[in-house]
MARLUMDO-801352 format. One record per residue (C-alpha): residue number from 1; chain; x, y, z. Coordinates in nm, 2 decimals. Layout:
N
<r><resi>NUM</resi><chain>A</chain><px>X</px><py>Y</py><pz>Z</pz></r>
...
REM end
This chain:
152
<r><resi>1</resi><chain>A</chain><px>2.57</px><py>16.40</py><pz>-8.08</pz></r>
<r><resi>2</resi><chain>A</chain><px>2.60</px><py>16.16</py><pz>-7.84</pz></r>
<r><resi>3</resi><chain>A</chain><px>2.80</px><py>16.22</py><pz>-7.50</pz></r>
<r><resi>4</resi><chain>A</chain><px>3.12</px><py>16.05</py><pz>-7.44</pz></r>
<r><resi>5</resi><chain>A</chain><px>3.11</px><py>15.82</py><pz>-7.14</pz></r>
<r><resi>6</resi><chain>A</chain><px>3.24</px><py>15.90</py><pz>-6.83</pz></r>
<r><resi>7</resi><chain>A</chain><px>3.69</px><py>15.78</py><pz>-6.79</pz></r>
<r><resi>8</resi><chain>A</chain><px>3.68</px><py>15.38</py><pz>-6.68</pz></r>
<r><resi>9</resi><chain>A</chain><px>3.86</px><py>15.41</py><pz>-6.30</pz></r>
<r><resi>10</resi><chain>A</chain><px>4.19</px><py>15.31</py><pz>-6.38</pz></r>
<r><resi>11</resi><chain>A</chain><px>4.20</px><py>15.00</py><pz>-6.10</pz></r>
<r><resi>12</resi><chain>A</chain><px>3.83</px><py>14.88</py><pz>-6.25</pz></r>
<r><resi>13</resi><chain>A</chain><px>3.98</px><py>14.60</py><pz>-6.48</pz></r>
<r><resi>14</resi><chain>A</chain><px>4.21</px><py>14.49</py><pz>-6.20</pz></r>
<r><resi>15</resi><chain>A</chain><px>3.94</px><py>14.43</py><pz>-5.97</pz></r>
<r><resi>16</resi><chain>A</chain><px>3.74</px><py>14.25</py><pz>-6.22</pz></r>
<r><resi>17</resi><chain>A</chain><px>4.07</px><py>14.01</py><pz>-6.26</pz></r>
<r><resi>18</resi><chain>A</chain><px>4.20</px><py>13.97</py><pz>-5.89</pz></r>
<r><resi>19</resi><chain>A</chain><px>4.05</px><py>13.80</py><pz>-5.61</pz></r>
<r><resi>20</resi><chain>A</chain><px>3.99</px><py>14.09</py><pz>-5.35</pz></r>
<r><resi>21</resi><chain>A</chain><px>4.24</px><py>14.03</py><pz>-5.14</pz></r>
<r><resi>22</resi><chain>A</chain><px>4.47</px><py>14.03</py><pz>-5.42</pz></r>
<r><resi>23</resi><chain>A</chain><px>4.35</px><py>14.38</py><pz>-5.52</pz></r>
<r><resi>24</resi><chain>A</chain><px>4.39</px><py>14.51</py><pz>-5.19</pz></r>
<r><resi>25</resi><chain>A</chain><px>4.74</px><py>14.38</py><pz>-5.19</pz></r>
<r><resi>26</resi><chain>A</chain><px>4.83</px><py>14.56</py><pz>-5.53</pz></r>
<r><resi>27</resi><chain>A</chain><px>4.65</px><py>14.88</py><pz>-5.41</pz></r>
<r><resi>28</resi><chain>A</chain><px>4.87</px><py>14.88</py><pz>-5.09</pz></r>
<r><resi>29</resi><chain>A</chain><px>5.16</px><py>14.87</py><pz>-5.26</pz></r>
<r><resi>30</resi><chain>A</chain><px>5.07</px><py>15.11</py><pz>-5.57</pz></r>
<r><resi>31</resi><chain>A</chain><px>5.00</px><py>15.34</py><pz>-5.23</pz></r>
<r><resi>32</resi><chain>A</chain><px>5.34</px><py>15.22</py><pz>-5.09</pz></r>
<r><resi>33</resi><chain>A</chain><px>5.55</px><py>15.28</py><pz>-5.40</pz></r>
<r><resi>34</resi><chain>A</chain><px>5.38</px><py>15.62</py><pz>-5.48</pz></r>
<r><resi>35</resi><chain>A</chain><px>5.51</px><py>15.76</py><pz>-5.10</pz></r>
<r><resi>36</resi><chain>A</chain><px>5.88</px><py>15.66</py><pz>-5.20</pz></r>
<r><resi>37</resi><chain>A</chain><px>5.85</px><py>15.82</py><pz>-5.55</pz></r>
<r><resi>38</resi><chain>A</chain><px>5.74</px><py>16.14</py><pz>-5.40</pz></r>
<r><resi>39</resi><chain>A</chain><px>6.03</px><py>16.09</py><pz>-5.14</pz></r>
<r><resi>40</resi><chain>A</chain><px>6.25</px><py>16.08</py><pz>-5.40</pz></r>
<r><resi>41</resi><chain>A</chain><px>6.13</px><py>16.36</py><pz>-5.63</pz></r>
<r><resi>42</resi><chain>A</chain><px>6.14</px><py>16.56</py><pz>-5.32</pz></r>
<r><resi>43</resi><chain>A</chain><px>6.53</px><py>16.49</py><pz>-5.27</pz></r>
<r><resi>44</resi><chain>A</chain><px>6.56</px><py>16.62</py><pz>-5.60</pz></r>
<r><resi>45</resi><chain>A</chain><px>6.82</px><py>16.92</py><pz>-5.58</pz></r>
<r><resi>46</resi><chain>A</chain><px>6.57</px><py>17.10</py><pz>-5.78</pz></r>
<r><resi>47</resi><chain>A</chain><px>6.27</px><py>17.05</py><pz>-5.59</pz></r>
<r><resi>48</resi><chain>A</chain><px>6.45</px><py>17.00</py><pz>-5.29</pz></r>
<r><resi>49</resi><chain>A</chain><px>6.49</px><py>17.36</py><pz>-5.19</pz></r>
<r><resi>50</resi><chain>A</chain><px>6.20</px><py>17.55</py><pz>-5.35</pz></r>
<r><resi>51</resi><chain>A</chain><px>5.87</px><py>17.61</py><pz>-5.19</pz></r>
<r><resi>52</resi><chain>A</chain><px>5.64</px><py>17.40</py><pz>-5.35</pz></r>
<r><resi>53</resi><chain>A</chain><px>5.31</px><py>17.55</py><pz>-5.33</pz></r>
<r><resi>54</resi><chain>A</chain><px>5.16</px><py>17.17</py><pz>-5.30</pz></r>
<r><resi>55</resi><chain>A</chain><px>5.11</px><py>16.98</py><pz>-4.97</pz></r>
<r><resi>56</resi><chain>A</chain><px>5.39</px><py>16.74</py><pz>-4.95</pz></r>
<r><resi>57</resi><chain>A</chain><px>5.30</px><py>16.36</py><pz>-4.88</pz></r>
<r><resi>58</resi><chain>A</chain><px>5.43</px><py>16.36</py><pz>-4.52</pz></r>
<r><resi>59</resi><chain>A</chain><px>5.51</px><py>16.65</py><pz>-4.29</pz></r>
<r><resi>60</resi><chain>A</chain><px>5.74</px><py>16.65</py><pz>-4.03</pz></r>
<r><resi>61</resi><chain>A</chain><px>5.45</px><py>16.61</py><pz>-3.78</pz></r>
<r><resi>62</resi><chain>A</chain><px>5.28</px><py>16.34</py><pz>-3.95</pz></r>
<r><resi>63</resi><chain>A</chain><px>5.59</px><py>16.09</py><pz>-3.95</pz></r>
<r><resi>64</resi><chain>A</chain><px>5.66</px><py>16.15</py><pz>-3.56</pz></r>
<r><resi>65</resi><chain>A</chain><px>5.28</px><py>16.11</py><pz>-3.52</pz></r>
<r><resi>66</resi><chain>A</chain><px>5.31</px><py>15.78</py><pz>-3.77</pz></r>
<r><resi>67</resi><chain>A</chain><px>5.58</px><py>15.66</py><pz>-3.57</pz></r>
<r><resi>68</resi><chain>A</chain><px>5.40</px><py>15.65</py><pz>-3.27</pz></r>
<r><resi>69</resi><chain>A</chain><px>5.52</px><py>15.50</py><pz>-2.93</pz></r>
<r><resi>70</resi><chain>A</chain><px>5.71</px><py>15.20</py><pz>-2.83</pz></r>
<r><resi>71</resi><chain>A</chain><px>5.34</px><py>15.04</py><pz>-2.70</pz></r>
<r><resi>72</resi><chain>A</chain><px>5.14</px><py>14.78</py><pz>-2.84</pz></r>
<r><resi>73</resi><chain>A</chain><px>5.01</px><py>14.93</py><pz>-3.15</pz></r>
<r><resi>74</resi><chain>A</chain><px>4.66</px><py>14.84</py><pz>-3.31</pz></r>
<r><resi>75</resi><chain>A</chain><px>4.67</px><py>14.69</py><pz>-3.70</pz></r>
<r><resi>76</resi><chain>A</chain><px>4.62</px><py>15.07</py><pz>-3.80</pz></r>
<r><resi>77</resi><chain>A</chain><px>4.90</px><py>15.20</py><pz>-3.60</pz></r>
<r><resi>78</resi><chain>A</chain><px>5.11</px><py>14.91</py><pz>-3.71</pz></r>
<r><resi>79</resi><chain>A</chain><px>5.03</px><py>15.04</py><pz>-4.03</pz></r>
<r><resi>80</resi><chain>A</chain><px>5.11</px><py>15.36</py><pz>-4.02</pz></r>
<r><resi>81</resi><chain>A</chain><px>5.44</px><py>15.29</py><pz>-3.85</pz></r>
<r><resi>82</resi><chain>A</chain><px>5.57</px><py>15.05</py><pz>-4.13</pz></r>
<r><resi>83</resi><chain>A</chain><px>5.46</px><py>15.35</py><pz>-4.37</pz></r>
<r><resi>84</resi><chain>A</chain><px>5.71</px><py>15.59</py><pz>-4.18</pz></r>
<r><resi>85</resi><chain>A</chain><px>5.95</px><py>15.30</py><pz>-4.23</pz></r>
<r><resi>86</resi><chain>A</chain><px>5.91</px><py>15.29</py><pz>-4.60</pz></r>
<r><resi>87</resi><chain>A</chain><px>5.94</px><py>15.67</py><pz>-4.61</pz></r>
<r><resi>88</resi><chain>A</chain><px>6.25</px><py>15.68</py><pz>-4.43</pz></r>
<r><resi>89</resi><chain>A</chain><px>6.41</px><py>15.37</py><pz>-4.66</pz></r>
<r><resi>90</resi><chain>A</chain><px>6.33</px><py>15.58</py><pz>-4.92</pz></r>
<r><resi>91</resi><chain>A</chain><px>6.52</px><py>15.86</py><pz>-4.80</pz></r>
<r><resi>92</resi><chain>A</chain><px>6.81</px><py>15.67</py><pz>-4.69</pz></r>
<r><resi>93</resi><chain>A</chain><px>6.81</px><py>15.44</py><pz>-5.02</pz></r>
<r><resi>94</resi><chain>A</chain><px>6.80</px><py>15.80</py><pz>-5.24</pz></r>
<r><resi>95</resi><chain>A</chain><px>7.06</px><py>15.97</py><pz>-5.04</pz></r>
<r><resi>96</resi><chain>A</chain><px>7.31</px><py>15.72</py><pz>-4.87</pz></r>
<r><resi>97</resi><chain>A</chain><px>7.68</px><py>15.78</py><pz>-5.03</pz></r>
<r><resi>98</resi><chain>A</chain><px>7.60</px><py>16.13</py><pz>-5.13</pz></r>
<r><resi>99</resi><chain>A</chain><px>7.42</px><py>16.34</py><pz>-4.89</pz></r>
<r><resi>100</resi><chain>A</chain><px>7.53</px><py>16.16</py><pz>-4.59</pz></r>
<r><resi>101</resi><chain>A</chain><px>7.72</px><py>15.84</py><pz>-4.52</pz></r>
<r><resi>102</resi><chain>A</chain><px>7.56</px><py>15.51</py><pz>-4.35</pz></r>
<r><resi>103</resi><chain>A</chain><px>7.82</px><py>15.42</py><pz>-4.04</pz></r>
<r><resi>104</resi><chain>A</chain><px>7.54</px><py>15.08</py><pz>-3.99</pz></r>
<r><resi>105</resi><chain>A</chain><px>7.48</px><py>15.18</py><pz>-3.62</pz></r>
<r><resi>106</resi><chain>A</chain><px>7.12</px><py>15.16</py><pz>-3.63</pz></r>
<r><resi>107</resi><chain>A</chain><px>6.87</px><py>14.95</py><pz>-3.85</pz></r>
<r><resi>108</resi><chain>A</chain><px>6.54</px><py>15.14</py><pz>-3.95</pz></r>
<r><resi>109</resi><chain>A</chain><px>6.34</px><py>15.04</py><pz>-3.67</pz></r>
<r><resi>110</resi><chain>A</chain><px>6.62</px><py>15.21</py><pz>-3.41</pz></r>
<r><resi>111</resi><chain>A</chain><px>6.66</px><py>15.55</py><pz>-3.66</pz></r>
<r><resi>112</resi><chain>A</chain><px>6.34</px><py>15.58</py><pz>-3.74</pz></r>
<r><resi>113</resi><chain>A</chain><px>6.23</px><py>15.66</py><pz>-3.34</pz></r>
<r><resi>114</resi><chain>A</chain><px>6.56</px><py>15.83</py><pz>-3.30</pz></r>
<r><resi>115</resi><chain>A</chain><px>6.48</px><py>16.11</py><pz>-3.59</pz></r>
<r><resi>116</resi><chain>A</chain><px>6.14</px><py>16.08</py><pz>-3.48</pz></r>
<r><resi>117</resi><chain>A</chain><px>6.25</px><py>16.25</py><pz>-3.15</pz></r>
<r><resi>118</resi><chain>A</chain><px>6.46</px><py>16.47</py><pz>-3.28</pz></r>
<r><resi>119</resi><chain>A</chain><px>6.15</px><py>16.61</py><pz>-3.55</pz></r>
<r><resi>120</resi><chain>A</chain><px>5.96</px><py>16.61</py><pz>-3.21</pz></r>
<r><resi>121</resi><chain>A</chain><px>6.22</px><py>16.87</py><pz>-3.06</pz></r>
<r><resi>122</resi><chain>A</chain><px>6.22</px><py>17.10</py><pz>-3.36</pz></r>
<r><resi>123</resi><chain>A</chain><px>5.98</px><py>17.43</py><pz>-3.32</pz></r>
<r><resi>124</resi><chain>A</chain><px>5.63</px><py>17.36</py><pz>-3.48</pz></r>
<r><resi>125</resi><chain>A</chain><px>5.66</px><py>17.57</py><pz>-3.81</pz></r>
<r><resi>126</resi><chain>A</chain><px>5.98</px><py>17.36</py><pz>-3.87</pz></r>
<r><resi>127</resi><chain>A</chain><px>5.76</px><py>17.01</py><pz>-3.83</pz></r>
<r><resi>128</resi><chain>A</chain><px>5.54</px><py>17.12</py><pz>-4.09</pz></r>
<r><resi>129</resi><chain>A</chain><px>5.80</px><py>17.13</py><pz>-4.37</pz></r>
<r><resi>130</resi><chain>A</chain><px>5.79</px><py>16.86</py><pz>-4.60</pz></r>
<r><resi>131</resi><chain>A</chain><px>5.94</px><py>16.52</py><pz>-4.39</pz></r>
<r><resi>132</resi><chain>A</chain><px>6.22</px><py>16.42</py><pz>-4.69</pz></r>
<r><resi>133</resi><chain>A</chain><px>6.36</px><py>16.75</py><pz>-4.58</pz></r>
<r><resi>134</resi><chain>A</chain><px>6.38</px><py>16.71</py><pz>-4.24</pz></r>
<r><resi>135</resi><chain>A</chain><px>6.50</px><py>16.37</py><pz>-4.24</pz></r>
<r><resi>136</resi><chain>A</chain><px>6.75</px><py>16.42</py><pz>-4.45</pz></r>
<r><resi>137</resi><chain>A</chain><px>6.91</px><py>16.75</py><pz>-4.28</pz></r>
<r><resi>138</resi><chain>A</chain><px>6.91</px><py>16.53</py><pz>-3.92</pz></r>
<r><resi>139</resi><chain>A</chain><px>7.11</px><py>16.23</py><pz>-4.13</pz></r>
<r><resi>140</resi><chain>A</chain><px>7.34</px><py>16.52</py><pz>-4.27</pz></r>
<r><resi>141</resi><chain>A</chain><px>7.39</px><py>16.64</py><pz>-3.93</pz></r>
<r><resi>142</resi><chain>A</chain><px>7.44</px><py>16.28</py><pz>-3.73</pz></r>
<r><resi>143</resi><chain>A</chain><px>7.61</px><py>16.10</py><pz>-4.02</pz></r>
<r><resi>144</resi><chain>A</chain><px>7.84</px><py>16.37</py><pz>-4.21</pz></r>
<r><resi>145</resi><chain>A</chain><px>8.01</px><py>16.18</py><pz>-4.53</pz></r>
<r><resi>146</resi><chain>A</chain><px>8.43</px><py>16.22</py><pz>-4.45</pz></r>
<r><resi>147</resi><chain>A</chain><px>8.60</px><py>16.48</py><pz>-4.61</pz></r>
<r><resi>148</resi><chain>A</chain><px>8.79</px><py>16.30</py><pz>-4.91</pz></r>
<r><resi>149</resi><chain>A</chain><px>9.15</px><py>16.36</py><pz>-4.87</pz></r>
<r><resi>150</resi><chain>A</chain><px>9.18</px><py>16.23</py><pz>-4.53</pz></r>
<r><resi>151</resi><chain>A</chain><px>9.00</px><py>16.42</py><pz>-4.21</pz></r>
<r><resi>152</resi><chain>A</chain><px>8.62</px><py>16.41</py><pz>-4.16</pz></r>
REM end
């Protein structure tokens, strides 16, 4: 009997198709669309509140550390910054209306640094719970949805 061959990698045809920039491009933005998914699926009342025994895709420490400092950033930092943008779209675009209400005070860019401090004030346990969390308790907190019926 003979043995079956090894699974194809799953971006092999692609690459034999694409230019390589090309590739790279589609590869960033698989990458790119996989981190809002898991944002997402995180949000999920289900999922949202159980300890998942799986590391999450971006602890509270990572996106302060990802959002990085006002200072000339290198093409990696720049990177990772517009990542942590992304990951906070995601967040807002999944929970705007519903979990918290969008007064457009501040564009992503100006939120993103603001919540970034505030993660950076929280104790160190607390940073290293999954980032969808924490961002989205600090918009519930700054950005409460009114009350229907009248008072907020």
């Amino acid at each position: 009997m003979r043995p079956s061959p090894p699974p194809a990698h799953q971006g092999f045809f692609l690459q034999q198709l694409l230019p390589s920039h090309q590739f790279q491009a589609v590869l960033r933005f698989k990458e790119a669309a996989l981190l809002i998914i898991s944002g997402f699926v995180a949000l999920s009342p289900s999922v949202a509140h159980a300890q998942s025994p799986y590391a999450y895709t971006l602890t509270g420490d990572r996106f302060v550390q990802m959002i990085g400092s006002t200072k000339s950033l290198d093409s990696y930092e720049y990177t990772l910054r517009e990542k942590a943008y992304s990951y906070l779209d995601g967040v807002r675009d999944g929970t705007e209306g519903r979990d918290w209400c969008d007064v457009n005070q501040l564009k992503t860019p100006d939120l993103a640094y603001e919540l970034a401090a505030d993660l950076a004030r929280l104790p160190a346990a607390e940073r290293k719970k999954n980032a969808s969390i924490l961002l989205l308790d600090l918009l519930r907190r700054r950005f409460p949805c009114p009350v229907k019926g009248g008072n907020p």
